[in-house]
N, CA, C and O of each residue as an XYZ file, in Angstrom:
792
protein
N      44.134      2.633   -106.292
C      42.846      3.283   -106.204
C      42.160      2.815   -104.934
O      42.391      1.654   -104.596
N      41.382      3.521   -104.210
C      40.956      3.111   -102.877
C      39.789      3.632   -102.985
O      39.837      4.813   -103.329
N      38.363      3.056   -102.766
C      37.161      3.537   -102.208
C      37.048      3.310   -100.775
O      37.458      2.351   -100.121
N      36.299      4.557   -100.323
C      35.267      4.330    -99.307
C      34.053      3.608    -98.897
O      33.012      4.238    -99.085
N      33.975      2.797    -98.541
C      32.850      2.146    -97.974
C      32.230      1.768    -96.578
O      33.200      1.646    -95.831
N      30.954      1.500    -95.796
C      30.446      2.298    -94.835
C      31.217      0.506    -94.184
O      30.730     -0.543    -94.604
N      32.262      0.508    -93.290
C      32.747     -0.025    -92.522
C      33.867     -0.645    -92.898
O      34.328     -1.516    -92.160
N      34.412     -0.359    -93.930
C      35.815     -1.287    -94.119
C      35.915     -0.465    -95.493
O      34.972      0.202    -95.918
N      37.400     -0.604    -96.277
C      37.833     -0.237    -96.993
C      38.456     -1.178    -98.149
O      39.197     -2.059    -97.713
N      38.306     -1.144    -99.349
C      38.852     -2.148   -100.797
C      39.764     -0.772   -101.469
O      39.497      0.393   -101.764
N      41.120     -1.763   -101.515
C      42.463     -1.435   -102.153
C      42.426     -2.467   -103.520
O      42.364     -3.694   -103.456
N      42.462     -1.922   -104.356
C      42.593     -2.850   -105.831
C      44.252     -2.660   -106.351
O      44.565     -1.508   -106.653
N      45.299     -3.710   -106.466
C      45.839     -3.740   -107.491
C      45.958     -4.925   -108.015
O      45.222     -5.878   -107.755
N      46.843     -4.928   -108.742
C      46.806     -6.441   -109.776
C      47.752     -7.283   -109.091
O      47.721     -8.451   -109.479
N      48.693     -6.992   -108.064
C      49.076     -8.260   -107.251
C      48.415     -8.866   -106.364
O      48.851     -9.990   -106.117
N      47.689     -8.605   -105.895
C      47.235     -9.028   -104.444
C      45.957     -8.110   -103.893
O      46.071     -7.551   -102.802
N      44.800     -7.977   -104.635
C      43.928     -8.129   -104.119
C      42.991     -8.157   -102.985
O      42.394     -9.219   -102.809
N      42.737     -7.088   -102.109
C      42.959     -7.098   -100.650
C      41.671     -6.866   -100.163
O      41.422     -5.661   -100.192
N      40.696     -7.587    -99.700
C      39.138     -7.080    -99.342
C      38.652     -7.656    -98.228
O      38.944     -8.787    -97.839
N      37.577     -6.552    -97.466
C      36.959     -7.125    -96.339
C      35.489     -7.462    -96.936
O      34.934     -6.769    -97.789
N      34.963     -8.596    -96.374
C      33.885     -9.523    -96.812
C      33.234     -9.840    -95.881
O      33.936    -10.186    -94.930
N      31.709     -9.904    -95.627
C      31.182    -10.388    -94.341
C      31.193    -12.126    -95.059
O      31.566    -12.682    -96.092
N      30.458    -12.517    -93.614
C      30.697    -14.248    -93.723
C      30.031    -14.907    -94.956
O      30.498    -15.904    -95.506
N      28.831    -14.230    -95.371
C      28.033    -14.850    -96.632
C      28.689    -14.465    -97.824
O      28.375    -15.038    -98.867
N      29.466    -13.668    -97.828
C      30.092    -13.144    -99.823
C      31.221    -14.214   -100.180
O      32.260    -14.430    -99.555
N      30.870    -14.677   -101.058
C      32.306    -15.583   -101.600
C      33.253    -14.698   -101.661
O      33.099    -13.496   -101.880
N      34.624    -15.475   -101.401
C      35.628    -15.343   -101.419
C      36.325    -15.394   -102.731
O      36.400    -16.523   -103.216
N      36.830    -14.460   -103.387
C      37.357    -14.126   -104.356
C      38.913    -14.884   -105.004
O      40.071    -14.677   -104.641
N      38.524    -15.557   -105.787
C      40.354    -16.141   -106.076
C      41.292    -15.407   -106.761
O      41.191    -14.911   -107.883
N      42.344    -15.375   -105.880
C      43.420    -14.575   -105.578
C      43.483    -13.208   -104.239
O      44.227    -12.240   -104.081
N      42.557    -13.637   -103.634
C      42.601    -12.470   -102.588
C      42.948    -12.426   -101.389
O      43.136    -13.461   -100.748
N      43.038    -11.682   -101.069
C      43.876    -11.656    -99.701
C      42.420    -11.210    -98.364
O      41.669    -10.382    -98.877
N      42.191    -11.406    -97.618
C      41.433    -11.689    -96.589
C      42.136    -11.427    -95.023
O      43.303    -11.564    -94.658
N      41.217    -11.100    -94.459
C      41.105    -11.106    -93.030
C      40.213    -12.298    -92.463
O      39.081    -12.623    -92.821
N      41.071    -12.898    -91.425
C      39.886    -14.164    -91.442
C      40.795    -14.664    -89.677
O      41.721    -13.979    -89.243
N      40.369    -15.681    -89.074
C      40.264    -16.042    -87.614
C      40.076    -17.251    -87.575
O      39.189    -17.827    -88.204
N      41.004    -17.860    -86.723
C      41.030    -19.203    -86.175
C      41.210    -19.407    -85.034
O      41.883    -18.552    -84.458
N      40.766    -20.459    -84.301
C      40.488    -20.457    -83.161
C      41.422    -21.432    -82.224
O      41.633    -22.523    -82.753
N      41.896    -21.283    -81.201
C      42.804    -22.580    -80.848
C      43.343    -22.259    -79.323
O      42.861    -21.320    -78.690
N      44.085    -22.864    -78.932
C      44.408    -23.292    -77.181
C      45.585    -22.469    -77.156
O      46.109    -22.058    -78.191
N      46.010    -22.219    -76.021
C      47.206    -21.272    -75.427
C      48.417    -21.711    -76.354
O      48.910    -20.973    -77.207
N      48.913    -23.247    -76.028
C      49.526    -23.624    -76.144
C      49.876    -23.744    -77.750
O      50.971    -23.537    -78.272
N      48.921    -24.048    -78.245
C      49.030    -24.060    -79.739
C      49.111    -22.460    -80.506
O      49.684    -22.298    -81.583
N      48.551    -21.531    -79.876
C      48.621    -20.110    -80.191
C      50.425    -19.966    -80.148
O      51.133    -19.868    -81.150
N      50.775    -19.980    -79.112
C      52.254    -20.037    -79.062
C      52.838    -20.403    -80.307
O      53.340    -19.609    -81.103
N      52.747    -21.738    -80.455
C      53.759    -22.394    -81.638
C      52.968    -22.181    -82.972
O      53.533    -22.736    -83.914
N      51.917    -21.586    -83.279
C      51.419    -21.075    -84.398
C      52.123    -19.575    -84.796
O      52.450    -19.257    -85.940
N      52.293    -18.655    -83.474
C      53.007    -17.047    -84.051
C      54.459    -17.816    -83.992
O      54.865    -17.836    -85.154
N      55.342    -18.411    -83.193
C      56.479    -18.833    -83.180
C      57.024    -19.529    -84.332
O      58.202    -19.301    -84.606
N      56.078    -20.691    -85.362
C      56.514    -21.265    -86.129
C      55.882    -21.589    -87.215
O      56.127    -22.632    -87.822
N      54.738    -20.483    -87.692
C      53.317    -20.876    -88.038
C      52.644    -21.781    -88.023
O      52.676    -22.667    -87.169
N      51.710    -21.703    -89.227
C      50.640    -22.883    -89.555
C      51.199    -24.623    -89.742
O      52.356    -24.869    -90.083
N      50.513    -25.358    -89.552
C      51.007    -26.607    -89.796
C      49.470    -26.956    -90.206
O      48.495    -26.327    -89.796
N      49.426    -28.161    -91.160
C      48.495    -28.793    -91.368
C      47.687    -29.474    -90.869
O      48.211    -30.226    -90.047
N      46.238    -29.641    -90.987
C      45.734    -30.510    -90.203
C      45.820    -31.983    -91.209
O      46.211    -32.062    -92.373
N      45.539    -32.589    -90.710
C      45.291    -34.254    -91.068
C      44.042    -34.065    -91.786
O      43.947    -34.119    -93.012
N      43.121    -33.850    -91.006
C      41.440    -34.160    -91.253
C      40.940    -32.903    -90.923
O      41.466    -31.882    -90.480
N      39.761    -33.217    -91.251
C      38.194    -32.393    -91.075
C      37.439    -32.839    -92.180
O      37.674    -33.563    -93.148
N      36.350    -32.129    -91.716
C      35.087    -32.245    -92.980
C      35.867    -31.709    -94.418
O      35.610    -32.417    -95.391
N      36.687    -30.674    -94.646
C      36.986    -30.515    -96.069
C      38.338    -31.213    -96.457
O      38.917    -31.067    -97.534
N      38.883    -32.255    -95.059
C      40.318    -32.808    -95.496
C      41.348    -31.896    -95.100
O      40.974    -30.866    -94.539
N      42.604    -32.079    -95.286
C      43.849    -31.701    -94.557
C      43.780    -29.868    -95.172
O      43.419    -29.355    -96.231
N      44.240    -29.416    -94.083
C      44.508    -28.078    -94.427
C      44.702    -27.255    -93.331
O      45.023    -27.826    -92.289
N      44.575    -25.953    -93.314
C      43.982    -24.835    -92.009
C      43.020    -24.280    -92.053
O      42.760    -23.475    -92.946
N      42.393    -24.514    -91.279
C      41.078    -24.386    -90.799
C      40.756    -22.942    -90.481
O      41.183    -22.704    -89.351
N      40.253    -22.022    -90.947
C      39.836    -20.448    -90.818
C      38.351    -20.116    -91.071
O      37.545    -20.802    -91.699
N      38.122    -18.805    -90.393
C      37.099    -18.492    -90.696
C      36.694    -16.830    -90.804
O      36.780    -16.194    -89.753
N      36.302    -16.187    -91.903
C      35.992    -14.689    -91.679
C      34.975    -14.346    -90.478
O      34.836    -13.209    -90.027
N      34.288    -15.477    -90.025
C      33.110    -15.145    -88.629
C      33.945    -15.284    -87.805
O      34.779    -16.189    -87.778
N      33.781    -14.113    -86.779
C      34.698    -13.899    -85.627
C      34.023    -15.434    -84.833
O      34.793    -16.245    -84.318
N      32.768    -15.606    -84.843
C      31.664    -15.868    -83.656
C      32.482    -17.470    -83.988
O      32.968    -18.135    -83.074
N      32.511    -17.833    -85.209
C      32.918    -19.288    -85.589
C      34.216    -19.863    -84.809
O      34.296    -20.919    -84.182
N      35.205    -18.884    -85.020
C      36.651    -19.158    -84.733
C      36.341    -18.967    -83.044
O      36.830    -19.865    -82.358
N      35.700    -18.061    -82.414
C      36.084    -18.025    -81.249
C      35.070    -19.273    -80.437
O      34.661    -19.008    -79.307
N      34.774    -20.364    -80.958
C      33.958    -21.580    -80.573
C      35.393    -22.734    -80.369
O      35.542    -23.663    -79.577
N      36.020    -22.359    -81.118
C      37.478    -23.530    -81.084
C      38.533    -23.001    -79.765
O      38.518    -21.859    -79.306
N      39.420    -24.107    -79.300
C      38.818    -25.783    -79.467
C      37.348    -26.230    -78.793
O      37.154    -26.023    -77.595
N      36.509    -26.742    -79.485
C      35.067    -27.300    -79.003
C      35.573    -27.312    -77.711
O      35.501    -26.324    -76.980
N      36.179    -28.568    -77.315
C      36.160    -28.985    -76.205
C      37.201    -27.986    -74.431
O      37.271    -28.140    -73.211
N      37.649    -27.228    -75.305
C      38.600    -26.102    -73.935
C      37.655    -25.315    -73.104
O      36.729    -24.678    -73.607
N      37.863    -25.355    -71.983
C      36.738    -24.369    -71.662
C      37.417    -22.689    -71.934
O      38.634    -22.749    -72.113
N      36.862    -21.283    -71.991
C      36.869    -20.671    -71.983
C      38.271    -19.693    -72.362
O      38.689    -19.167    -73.394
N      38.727    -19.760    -70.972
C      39.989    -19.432    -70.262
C      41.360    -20.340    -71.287
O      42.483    -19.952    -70.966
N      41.350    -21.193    -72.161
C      41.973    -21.672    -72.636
C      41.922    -21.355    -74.594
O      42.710    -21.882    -75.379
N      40.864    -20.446    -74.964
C      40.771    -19.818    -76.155
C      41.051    -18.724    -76.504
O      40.448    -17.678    -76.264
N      42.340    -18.950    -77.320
C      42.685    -17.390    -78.687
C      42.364    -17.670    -79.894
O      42.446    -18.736    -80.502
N      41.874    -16.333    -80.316
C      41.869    -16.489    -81.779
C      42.416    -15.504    -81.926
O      42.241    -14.392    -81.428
N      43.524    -16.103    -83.040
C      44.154    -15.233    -83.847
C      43.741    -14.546    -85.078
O      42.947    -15.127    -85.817
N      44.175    -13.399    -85.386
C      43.545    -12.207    -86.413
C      45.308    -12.806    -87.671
O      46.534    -12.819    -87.559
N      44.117    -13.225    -88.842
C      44.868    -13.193    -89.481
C      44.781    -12.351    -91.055
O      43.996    -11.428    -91.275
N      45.484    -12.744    -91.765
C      45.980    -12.564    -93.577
C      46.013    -13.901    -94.093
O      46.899    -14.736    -93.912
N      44.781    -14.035    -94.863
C      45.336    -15.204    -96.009
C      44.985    -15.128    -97.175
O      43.900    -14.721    -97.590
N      45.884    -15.517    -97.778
C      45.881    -15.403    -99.463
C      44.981    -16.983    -99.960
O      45.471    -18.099    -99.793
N      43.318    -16.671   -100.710
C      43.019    -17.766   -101.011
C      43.413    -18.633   -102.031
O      43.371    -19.862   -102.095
N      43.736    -17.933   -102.681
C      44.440    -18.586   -104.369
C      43.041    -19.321   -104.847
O      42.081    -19.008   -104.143
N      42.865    -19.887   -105.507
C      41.370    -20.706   -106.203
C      40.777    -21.214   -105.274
O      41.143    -22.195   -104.627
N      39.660    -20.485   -105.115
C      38.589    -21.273   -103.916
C      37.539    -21.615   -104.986
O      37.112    -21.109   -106.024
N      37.208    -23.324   -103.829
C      36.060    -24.447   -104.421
C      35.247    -23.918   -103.585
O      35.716    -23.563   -102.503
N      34.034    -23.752   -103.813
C      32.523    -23.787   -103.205
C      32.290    -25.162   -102.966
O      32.106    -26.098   -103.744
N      32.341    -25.084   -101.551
C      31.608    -26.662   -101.407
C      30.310    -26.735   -100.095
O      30.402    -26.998    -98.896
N      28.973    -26.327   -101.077
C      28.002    -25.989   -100.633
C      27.176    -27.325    -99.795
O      26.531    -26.877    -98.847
N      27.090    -28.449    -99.900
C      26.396    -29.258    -99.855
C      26.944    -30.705    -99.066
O      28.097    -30.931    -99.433
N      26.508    -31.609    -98.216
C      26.904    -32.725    -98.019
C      27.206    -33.774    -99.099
O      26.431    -34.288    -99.906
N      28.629    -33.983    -98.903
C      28.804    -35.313    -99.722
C      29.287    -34.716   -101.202
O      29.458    -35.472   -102.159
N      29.423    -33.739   -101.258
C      30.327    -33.013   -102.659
C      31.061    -33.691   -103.121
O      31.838    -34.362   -102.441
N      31.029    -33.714   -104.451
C      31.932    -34.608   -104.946
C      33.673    -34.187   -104.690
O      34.629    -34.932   -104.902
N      33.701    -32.999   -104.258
C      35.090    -32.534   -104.049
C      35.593    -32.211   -102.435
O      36.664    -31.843   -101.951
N      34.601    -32.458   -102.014
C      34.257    -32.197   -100.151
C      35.686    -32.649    -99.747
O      36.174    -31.915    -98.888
N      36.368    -33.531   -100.096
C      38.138    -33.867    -99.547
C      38.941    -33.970   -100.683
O      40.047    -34.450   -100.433
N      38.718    -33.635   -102.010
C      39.798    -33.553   -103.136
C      39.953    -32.650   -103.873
O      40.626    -32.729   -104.900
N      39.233    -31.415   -103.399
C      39.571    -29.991   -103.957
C      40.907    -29.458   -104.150
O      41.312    -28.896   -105.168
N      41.672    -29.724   -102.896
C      43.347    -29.617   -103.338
C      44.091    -30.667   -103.919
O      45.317    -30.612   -104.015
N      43.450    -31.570   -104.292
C      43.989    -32.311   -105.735
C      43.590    -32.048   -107.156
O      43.921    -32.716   -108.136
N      42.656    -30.736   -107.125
C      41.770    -30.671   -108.604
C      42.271    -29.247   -108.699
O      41.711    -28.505   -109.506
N      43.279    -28.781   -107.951
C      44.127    -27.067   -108.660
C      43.425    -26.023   -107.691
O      43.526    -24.825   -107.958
N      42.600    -26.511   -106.390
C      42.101    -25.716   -105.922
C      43.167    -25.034   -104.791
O      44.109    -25.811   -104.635
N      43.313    -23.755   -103.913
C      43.984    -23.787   -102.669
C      43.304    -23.803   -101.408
O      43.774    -24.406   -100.443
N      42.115    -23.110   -101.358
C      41.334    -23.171   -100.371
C      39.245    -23.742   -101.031
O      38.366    -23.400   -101.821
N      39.496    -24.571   -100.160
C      37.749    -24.719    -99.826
C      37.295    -23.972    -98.680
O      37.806    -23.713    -97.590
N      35.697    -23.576    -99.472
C      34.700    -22.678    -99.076
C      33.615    -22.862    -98.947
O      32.884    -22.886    -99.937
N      32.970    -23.118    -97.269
C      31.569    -23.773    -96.865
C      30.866    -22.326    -96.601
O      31.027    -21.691    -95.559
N      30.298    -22.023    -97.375
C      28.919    -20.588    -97.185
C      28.017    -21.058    -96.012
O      27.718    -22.225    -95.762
N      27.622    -19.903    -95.310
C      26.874    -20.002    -93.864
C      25.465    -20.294    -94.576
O      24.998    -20.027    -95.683
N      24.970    -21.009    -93.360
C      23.582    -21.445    -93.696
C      23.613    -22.382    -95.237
O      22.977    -22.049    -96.237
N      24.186    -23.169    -95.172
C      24.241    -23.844    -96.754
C      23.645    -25.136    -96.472
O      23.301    -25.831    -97.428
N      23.431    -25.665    -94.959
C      22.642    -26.960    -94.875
C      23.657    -28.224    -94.464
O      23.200    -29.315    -94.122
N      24.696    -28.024    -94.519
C      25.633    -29.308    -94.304
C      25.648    -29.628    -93.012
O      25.918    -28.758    -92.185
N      25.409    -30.704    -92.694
C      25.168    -31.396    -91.389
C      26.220    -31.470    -90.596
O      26.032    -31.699    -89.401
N      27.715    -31.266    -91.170
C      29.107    -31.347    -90.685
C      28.869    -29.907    -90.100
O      29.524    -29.635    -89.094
N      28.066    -29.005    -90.568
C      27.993    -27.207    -90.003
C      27.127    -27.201    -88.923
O      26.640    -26.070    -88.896
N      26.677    -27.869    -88.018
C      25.711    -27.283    -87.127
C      25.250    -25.923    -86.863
O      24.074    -25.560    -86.843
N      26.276    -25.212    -86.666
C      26.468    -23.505    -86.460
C      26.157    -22.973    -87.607
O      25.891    -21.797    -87.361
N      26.003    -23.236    -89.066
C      25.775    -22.615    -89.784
C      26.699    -21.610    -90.101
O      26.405    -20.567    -90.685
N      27.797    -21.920    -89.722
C      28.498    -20.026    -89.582
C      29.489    -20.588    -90.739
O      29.838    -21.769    -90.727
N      29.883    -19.767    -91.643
C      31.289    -20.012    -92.578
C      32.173    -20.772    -92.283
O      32.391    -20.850    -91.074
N      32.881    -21.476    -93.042
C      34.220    -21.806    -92.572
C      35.451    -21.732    -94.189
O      35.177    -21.581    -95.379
N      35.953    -21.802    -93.922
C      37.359    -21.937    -95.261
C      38.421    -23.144    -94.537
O      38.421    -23.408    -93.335
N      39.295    -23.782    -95.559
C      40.498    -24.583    -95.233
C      41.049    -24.300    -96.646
O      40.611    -24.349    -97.796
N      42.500    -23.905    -95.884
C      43.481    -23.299    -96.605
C      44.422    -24.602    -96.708
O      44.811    -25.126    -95.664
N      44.835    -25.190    -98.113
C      45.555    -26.579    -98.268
C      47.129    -25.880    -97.773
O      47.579    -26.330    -96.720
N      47.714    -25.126    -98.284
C      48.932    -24.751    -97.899
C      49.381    -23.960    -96.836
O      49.683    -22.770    -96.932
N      49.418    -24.602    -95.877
C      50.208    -23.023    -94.420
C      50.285    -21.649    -94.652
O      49.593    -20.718    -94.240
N      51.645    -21.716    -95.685
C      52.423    -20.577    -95.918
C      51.413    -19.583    -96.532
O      51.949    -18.560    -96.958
N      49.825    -19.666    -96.699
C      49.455    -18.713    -97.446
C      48.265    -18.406    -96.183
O      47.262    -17.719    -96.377
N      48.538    -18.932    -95.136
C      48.017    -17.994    -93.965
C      49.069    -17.292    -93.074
O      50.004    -18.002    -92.702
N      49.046    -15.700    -92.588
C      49.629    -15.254    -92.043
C      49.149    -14.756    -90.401
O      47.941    -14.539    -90.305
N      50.057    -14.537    -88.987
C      49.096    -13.842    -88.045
C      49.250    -12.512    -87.933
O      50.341    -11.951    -87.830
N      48.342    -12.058    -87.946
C      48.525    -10.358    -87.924
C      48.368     -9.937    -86.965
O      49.037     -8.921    -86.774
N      47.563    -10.326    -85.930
C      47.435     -9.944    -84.300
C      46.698    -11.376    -83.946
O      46.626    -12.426    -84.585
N      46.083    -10.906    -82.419
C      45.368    -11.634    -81.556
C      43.972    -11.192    -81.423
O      44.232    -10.016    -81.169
N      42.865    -11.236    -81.406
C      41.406    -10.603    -81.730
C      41.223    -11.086    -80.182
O      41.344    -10.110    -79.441
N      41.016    -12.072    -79.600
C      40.366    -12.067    -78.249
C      41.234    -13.309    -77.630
O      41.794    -14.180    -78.296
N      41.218    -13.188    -76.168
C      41.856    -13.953    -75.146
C      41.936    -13.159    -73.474
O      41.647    -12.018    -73.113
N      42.214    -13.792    -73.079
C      42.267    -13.188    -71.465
C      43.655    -11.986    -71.645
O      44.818    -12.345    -71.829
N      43.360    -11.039    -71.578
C      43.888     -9.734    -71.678
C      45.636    -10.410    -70.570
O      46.614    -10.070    -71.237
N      45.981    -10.972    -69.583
C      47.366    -11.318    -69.532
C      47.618    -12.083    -70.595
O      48.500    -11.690    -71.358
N      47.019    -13.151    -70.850
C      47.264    -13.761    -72.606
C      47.809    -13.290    -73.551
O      48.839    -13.686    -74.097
N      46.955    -12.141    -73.888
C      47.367    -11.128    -74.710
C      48.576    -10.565    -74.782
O      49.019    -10.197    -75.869
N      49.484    -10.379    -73.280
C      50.079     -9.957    -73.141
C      51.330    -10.500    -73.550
O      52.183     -9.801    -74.097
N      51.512    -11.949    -73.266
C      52.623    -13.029    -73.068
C      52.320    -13.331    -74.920
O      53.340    -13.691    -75.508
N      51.262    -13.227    -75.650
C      51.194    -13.778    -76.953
C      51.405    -12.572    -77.591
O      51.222    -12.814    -78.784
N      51.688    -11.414    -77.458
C      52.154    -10.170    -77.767
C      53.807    -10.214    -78.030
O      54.496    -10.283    -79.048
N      54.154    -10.126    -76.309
C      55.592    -10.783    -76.245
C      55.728    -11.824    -77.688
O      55.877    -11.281    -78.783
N      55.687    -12.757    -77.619
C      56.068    -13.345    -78.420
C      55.815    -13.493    -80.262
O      56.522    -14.145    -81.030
N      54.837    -12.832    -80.542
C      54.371    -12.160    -81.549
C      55.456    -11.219    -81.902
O      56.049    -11.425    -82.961
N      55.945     -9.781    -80.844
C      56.729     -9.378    -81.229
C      58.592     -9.592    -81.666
O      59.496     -8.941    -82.190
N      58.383    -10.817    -81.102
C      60.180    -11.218    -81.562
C      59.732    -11.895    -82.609
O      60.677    -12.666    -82.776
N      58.910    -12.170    -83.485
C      58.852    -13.181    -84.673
C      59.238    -12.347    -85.855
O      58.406    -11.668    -86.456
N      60.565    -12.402    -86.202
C      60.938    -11.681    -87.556
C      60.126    -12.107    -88.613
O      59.465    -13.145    -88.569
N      60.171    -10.923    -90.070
C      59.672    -11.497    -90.759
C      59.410    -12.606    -91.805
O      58.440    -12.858    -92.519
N      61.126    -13.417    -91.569
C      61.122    -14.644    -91.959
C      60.490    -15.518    -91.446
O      60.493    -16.635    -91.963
N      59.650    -15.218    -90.094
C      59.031    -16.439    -89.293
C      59.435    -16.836    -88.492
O      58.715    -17.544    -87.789
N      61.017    -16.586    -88.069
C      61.688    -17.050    -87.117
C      61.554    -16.690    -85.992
O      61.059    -15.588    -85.755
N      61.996    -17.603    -84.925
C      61.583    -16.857    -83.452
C      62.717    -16.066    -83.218
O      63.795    -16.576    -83.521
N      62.717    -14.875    -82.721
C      63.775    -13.695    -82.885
C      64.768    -14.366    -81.352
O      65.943    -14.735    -81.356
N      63.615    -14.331    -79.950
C      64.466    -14.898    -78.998
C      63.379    -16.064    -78.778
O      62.229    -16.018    -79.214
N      63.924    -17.098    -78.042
C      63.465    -18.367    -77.407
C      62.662    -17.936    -76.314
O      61.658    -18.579    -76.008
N      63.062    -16.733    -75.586
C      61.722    -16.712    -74.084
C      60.830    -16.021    -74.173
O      60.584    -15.142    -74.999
N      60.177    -16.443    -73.156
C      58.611    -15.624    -73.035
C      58.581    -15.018    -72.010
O      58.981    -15.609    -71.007
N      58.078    -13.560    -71.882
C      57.755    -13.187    -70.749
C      56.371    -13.772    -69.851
O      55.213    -13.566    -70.214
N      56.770    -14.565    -68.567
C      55.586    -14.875    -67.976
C      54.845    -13.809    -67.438
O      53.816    -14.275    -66.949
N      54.906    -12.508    -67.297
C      53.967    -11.572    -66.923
C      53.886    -11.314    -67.457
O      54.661    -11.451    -68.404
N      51.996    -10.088    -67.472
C      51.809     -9.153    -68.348
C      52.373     -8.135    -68.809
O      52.366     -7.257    -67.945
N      52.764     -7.871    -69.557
C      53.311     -6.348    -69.917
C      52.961     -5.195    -69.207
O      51.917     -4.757    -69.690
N      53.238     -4.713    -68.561
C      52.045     -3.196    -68.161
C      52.325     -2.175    -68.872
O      52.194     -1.174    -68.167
N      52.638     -1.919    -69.891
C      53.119     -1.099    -70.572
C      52.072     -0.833    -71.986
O      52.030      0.222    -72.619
N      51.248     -2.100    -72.286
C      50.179     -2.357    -73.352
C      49.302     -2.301    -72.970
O      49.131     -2.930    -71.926
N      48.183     -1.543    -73.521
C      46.798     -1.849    -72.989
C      46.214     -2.767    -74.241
O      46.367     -2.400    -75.407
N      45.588     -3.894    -73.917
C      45.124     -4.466    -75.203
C      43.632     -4.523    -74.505
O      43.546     -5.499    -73.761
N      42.396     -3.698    -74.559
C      41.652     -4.235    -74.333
C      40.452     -4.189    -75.131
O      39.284     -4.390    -74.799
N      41.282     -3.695    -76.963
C      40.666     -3.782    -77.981
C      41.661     -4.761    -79.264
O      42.889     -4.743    -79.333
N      40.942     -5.372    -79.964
C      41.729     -5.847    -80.320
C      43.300     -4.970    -81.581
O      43.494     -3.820    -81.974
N      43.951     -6.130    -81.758
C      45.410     -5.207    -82.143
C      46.216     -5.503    -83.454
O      45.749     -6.502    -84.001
N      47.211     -4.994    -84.097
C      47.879     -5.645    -85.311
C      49.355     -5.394    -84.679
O      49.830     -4.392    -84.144
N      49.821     -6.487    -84.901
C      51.633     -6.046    -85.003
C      52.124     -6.320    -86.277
O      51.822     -7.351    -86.877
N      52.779     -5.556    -86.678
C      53.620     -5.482    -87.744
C      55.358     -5.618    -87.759
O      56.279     -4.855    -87.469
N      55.252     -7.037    -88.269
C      56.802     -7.766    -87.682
C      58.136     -7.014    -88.446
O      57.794     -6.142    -89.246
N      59.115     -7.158    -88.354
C      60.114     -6.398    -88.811
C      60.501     -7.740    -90.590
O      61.394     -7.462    -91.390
């Protein structure tokens, strides 16, 4: 069953759950999402090449770090300047999301020890770890974030993270080992894009 709605579209079935959400609506457990993370050339590479890997730390503890605010993800890495930021357009499946509204939660780093999969910081909620106020999510398991395209980067970027986007079968594997160092001229990316892997 599919409705219409005035900027995005909700598909309901009983596997998988599929909805677009602005940054303030909780996140639904079991659903599947569109959401953005932010990160360096180099790490963009070995994220479509070999996916997600865990972080160690952050404010909600080990996981991957995402966000449905474009504005959020495209701030990472803090410290890169400009010319050195992609964010990738992804798919992730939340499985049981914790609300963790507040500083100092009692679950703020042990939500994925209490049956949760992803923790969920709501914008504007006051936590001092949020300066920006803007959303964030951390996904405890990799495998339940996917990349679906590239949302923004320096348009040759695009090009070479395209390339390599497109040899990633859908087991994850890297199809070939090289990269093309030029742009493609053959793509125009100067909106953002989805590839759909084999």
């Amino acid at each position: 069953m599919s409705l219409q709605f005035f900027g995005w579209e909700v598909t309901y079935d009983d596997e998988s759950p599929s909805v677009e959400l602005t940054a303030s609506q909780a996140p639904k457990d079991k659903g599947v999402y569109t959401m953005y993370h932010g990160t360096s050339i180099a790490n963009a590479r070995r994220i479509i090449a070999n996916g997600f890997q865990q972080s160690q730390g952050g404010m909600l503890g080990k996981g991957v770090y995402v966000s449905r605010d474009k504005k959020k993800a495209e701030r990472y890495p803090l410290n890169n300047s400009p010319a050195d930021r992609v964010v990738l357009k992804l798919h992730v499946r939340v499985g049981r999301v914790k609300r963790i509204d507040k500083d100092n939660h009692p679950m703020q780093y042990t939500w994925s020890t209490q049956g949760y999969d992803t923790a969920w910081v709501p914008p504007n909620c006051g936590m001092k770890a949020v300066p920006s106020g803007l959303e964030e999510d951390c996904v405890f398991d990799p495998k339940r974030v996917t990349v679906v395209g590239i949302h923004s980067s320096l348009h040759s970027l695009q090009c070479i993270l395209l390339t390599v986007l497109s040899r990633v079968s859908a087991t994850g594997q890297l199809v070939h080992s090289t990269v093309q160092q030029r742009p493609l001229q053959s793509h125009k990316l100067s909106q953002p894009f989805n590839i759909q892997t084999m």
